[in-house]
Backbone as ProteinMPNN parsed JSONL, in Angstrom:
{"seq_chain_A": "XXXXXXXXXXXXXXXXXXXXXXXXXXXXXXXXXXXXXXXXXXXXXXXXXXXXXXXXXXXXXXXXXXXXXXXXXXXXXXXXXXXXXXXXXXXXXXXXXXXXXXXXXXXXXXXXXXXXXXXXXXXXXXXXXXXXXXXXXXXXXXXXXX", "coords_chain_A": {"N_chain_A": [[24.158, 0.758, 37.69], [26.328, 0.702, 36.031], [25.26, -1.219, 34.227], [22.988, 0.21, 32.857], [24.146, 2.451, 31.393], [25.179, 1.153, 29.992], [23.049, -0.066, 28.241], [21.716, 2.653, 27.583], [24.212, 3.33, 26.035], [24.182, 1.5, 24.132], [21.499, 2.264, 22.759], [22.406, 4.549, 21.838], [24.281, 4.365, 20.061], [22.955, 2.652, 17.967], [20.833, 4.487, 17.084], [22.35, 6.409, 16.292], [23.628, 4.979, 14.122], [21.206, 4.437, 12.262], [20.918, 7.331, 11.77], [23.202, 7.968, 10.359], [23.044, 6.018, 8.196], [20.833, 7.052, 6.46], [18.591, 7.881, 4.026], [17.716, 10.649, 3.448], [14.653, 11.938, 1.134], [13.114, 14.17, -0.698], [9.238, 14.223, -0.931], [6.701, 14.332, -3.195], [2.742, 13.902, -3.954], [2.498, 11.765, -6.484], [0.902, 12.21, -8.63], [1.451, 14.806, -9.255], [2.716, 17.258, -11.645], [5.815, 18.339, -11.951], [8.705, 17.375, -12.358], [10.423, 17.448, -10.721], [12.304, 18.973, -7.887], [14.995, 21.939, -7.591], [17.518, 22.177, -4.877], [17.462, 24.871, -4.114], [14.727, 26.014, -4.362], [13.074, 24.104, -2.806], [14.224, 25.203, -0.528], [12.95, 27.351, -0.234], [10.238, 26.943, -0.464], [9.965, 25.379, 2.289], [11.209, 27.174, 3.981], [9.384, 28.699, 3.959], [9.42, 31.169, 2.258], [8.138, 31.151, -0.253], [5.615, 29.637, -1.613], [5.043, 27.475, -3.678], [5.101, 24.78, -6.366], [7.22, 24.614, -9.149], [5.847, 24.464, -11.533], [3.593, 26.201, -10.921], [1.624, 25.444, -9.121], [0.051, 24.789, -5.688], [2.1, 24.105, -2.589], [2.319, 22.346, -0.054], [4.359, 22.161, 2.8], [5.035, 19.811, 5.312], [6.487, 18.595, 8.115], [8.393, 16.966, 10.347], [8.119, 15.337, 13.699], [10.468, 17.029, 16.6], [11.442, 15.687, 18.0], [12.412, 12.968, 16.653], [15.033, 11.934, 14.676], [15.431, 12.344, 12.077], [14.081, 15.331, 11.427], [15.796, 16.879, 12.222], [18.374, 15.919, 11.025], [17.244, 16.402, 8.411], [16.965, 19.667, 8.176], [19.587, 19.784, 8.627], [20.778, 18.67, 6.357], [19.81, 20.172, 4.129], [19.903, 22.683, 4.921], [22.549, 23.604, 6.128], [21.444, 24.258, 8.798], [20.793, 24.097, 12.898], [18.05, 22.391, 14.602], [17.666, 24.308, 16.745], [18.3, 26.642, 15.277], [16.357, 26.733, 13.294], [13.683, 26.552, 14.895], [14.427, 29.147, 16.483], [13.915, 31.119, 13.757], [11.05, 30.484, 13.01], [10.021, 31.861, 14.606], [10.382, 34.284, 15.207], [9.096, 34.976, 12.045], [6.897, 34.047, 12.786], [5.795, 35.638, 15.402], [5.802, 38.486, 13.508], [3.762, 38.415, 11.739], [3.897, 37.122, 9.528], [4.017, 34.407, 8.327], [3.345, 31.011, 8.209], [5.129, 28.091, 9.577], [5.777, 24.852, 8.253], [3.6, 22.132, 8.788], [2.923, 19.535, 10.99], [3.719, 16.294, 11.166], [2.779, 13.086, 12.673], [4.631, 10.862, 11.931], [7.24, 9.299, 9.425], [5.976, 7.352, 7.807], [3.258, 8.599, 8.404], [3.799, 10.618, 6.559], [4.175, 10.065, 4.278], [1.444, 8.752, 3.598], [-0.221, 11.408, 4.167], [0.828, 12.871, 2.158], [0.393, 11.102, -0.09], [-2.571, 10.984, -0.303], [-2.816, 14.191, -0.765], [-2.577, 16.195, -3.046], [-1.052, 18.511, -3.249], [0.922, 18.758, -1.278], [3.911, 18.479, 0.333], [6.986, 16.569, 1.48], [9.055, 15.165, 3.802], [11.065, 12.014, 4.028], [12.954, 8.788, 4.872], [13.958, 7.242, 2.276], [13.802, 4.668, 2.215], [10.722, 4.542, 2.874], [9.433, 5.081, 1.068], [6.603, 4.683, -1.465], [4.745, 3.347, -4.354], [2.735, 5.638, -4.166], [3.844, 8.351, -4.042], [6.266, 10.663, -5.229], [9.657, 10.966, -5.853], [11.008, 14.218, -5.42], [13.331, 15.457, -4.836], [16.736, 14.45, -3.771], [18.52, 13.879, -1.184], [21.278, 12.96, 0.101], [23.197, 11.564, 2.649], [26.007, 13.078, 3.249], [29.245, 11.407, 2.483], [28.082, 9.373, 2.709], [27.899, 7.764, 0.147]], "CA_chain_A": [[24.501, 1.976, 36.984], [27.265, 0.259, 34.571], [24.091, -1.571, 32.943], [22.057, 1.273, 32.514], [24.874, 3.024, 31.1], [25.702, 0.207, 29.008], [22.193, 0.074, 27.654], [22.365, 3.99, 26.866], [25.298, 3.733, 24.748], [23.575, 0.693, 22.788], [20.737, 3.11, 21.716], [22.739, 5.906, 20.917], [24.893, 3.617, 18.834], [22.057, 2.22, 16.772], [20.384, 5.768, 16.581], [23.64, 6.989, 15.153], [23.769, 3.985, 12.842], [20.152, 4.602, 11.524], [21.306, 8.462, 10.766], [24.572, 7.705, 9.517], [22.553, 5.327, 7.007], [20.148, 7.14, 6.158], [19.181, 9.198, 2.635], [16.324, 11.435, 2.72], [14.072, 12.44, -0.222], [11.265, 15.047, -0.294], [8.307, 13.214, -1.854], [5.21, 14.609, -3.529], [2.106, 12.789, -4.385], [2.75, 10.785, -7.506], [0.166, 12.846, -9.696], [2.245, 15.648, -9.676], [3.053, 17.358, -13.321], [6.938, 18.198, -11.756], [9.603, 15.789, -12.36], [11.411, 17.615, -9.521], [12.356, 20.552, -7.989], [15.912, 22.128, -7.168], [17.387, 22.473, -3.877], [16.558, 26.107, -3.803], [12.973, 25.764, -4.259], [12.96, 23.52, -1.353], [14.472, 25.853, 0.88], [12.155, 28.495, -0.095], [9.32, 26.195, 0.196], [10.264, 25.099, 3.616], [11.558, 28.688, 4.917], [7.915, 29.51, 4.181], [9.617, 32.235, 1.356], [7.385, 30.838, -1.716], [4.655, 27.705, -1.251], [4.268, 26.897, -4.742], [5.841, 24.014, -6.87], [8.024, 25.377, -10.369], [4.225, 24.695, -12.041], [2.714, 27.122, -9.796], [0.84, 24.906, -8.258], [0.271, 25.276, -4.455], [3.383, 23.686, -2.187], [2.61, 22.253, 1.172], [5.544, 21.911, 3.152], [4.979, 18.988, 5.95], [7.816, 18.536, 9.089], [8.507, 15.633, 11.07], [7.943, 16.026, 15.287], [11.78, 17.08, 16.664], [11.845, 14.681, 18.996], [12.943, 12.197, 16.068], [15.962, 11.825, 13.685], [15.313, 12.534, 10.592], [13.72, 16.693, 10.924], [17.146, 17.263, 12.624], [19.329, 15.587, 9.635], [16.695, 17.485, 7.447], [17.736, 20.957, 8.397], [20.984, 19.813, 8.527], [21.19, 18.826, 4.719], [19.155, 21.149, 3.025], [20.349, 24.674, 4.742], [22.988, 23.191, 7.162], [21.257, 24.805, 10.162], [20.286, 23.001, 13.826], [16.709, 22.651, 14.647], [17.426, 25.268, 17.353], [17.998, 27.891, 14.415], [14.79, 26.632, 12.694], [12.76, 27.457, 15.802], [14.158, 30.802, 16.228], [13.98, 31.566, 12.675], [9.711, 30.273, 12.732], [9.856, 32.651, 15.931], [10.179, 35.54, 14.413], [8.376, 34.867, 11.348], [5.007, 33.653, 13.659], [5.771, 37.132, 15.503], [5.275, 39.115, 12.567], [2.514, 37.432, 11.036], [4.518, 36.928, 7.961], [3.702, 32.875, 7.302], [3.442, 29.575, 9.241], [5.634, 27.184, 9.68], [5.391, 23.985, 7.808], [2.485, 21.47, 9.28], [3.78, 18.85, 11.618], [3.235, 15.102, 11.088], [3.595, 12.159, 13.378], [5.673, 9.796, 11.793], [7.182, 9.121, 8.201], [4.884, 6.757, 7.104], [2.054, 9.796, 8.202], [3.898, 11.773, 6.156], [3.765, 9.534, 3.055], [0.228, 8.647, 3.721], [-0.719, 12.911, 3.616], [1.492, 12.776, 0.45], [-0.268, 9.855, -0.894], [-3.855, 11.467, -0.137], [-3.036, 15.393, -0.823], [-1.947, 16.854, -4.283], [-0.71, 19.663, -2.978], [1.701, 18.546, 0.376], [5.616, 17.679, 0.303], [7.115, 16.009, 2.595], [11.057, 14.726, 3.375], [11.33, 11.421, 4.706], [14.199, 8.254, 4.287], [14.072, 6.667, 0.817], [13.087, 3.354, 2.267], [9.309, 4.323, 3.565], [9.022, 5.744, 0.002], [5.962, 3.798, -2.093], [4.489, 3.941, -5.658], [1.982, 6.403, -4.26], [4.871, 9.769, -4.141], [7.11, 10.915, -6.177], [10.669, 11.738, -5.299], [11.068, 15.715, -5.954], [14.773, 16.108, -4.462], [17.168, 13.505, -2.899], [19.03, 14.952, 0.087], [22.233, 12.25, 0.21], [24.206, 12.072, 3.467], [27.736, 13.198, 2.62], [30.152, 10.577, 3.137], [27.163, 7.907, 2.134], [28.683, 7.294, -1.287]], "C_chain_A": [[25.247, 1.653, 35.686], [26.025, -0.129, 33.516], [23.276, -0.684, 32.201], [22.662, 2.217, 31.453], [25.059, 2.294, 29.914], [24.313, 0.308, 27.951], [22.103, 1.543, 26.752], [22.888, 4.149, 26.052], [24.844, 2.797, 23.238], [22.885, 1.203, 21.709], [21.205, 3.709, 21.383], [23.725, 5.018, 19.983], [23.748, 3.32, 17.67], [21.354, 3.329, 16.329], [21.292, 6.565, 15.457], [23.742, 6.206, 14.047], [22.279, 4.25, 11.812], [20.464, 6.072, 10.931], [22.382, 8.418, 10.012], [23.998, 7.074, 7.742], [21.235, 6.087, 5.984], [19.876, 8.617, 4.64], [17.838, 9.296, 2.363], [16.124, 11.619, 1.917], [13.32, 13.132, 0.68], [10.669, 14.618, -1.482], [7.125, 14.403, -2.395], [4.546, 13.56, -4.347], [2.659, 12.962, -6.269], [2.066, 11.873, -8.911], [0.339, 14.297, -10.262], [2.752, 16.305, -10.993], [4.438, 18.003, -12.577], [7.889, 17.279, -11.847], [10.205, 16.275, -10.881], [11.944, 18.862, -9.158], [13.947, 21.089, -7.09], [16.203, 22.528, -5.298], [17.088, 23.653, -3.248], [15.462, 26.234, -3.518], [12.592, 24.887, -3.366], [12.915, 23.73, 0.2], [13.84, 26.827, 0.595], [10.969, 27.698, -0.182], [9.239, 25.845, 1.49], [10.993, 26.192, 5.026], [10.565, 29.571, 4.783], [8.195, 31.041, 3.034], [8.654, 32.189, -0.113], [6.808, 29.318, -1.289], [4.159, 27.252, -2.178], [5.373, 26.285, -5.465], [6.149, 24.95, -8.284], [6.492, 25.232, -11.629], [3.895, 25.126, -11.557], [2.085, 26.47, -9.091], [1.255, 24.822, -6.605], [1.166, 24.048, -3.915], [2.786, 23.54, -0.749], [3.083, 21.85, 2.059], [4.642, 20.837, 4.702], [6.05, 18.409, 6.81], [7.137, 17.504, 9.718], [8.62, 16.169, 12.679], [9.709, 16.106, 15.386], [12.606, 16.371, 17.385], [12.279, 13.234, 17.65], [14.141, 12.758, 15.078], [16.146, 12.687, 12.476], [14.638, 14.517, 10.71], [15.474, 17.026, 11.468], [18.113, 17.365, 11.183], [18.568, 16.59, 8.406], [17.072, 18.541, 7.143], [18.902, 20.986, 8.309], [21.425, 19.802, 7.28], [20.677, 19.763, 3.897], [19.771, 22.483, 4.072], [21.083, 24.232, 6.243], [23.122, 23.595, 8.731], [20.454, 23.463, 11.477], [18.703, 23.385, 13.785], [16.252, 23.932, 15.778], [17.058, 26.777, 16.095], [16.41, 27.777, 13.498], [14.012, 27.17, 13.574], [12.937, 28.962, 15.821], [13.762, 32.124, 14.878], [12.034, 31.725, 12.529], [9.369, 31.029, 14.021], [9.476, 33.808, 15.125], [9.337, 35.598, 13.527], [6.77, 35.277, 11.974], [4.842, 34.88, 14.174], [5.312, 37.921, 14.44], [4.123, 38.64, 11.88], [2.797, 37.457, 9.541], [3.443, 35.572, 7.191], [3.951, 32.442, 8.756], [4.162, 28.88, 8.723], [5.113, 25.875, 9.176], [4.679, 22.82, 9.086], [3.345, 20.144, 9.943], [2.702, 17.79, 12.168], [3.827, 13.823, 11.559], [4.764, 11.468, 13.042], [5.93, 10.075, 10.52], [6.208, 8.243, 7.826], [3.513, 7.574, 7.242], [2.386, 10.128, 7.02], [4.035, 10.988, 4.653], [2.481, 9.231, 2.819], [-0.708, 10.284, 3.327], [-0.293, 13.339, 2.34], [0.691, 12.557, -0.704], [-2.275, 10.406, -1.412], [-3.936, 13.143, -0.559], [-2.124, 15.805, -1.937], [-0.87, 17.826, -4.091], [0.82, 19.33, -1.672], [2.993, 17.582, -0.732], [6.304, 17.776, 1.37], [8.559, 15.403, 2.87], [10.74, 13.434, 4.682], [12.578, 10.354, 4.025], [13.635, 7.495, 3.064], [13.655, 5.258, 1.077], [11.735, 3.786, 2.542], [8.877, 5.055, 1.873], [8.091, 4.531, -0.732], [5.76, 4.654, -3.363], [3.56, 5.169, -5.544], [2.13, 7.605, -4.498], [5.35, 9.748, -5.267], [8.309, 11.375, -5.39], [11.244, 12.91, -5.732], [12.841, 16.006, -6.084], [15.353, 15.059, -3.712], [18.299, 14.348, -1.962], [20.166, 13.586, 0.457], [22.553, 12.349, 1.627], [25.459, 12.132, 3.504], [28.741, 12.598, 3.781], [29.438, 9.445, 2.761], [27.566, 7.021, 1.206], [29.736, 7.355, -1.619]], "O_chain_A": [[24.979, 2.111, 34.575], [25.806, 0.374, 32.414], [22.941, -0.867, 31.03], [21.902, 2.771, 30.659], [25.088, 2.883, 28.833], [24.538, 0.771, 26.833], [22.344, 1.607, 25.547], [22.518, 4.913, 25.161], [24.976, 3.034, 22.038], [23.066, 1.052, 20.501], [20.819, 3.968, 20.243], [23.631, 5.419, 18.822], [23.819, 3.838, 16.556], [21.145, 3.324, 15.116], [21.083, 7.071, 14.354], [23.952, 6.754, 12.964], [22.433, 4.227, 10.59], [20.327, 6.196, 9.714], [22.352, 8.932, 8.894], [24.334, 7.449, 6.619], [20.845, 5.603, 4.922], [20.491, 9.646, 4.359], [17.06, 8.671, 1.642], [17.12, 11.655, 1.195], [12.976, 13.048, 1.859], [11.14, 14.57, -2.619], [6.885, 15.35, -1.646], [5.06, 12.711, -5.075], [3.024, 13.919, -6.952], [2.694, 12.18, -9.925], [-0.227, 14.852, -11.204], [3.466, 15.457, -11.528], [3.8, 19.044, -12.423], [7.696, 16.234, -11.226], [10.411, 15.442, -9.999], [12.057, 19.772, -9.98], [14.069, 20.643, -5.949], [15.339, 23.028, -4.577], [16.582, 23.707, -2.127], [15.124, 26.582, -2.386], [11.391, 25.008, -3.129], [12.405, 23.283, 1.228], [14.172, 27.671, 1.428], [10.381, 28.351, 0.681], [8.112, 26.082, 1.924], [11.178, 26.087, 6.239], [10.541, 30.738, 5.176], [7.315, 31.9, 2.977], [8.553, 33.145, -0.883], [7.345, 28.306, -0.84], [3.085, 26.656, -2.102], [6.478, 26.826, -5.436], [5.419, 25.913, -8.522], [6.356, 26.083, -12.508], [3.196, 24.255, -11.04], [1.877, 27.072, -8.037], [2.424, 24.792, -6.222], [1.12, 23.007, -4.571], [2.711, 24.604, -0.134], [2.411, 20.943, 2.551], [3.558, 21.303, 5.054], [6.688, 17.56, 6.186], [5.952, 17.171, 9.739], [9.133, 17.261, 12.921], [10.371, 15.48, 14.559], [13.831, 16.311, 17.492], [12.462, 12.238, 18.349], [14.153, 13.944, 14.75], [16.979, 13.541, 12.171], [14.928, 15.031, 9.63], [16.208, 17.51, 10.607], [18.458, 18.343, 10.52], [19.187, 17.349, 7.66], [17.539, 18.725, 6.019], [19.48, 22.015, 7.957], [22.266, 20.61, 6.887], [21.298, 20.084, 2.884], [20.112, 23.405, 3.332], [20.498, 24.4, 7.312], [24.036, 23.483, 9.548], [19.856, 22.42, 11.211], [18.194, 24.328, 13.178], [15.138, 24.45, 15.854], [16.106, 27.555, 16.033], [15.63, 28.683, 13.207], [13.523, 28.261, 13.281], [12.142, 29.818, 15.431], [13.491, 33.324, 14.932], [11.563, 32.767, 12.072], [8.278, 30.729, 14.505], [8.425, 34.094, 14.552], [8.427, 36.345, 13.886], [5.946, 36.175, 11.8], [3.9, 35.517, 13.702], [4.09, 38.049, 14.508], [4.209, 39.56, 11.068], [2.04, 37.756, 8.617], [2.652, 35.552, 6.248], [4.386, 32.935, 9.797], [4.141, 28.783, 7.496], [3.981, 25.606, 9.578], [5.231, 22.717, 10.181], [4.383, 19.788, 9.384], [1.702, 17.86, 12.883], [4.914, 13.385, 11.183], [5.774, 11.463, 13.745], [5.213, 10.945, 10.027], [5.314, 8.927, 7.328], [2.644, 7.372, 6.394], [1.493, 10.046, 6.178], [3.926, 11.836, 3.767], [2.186, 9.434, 1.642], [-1.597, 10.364, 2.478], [-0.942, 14.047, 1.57], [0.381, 13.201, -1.706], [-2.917, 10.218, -2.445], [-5.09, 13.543, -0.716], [-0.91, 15.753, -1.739], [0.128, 17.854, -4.811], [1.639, 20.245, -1.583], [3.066, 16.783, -1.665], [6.343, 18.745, 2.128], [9.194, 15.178, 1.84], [10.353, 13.659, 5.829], [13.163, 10.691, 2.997], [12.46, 7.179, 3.253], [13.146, 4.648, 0.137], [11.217, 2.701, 2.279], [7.753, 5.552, 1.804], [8.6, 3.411, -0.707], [6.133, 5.796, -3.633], [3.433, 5.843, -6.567], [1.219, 8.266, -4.997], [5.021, 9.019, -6.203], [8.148, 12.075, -4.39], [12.136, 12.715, -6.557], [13.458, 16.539, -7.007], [14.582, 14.579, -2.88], [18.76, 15.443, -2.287], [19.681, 13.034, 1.444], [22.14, 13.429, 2.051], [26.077, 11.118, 3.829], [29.009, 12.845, 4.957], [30.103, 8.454, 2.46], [27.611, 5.797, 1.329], [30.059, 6.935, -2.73]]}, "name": "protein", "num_of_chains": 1, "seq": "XXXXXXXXXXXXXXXXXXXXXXXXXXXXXXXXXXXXXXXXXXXXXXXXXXXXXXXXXXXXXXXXXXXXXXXXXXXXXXXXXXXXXXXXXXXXXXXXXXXXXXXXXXXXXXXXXXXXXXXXXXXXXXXXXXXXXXXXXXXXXXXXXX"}
């Protein structure tokens, strides 16, 4: 039991150490005519309120599964809500037949890969899986990082 226990606390230590370290961006592909887009326009892109980049061009918001790290810390920095309030919030919405909820992609490196391949799709993952193929729209710090 002690070992098991002991093991336990290892992962949640290094889990905590990978969020502690970690400093999202939201990417769009590279070919983008935006240099970048404020944190407003992020959260109304991603609260499904407006799906188009500050060029009009169409905006498609892309979430990470919740069973990892990083959509958690997401919600947390950009509109400092839990992922419980996100669900109930895309509850309601889906009820009404307002809008859908942003599209939900295995991993970060998916989600640079749909980036990389789709004009249109933005995506928030950590600043290391970032390549020349994106662009970084918005950096999402974790306060206390710097």
């Amino acid at each position: 039991m002690l070992k098991r226990l002991s093991r336990l606390l290892i992962l949640v230590t290094l889990a905590w150490c990978q969020v502690a370290t970690a400093e999202l961006v939201l990417i769009a592909n590279a070919a983008i005519h935006d240099a970048g887009i404020s944190r407003e326009q992020a959260v109304n892109i991603y609260m499904g309120r407006l799906r188009r980049f500050p060029s009009g061009a169409a905006a498609v918001p892309l979430d990470l599964p919740a069973d990892g790290t990083e959509k958690a810390l997401f919600y947390r920095l950009l509109l400092n809500k839990s992922l419980s309030d996100i669900g109930a919030y895309w509850a309601r919405l889906l009820f009404s037949g307002r809008t859908a909820p942003p599209h939900t992609v295995g991993s970060p490196p998916d989600v640079v890969n749909y980036v990389a391949a789709n004009p249109n799709a933005v995506g928030y993952v950590d600043r290391s899986v970032v390549d020349s193929r994106v662009k970084i729209m918005l950096e999402l710090p974790v306060p206390g990082d710097r």
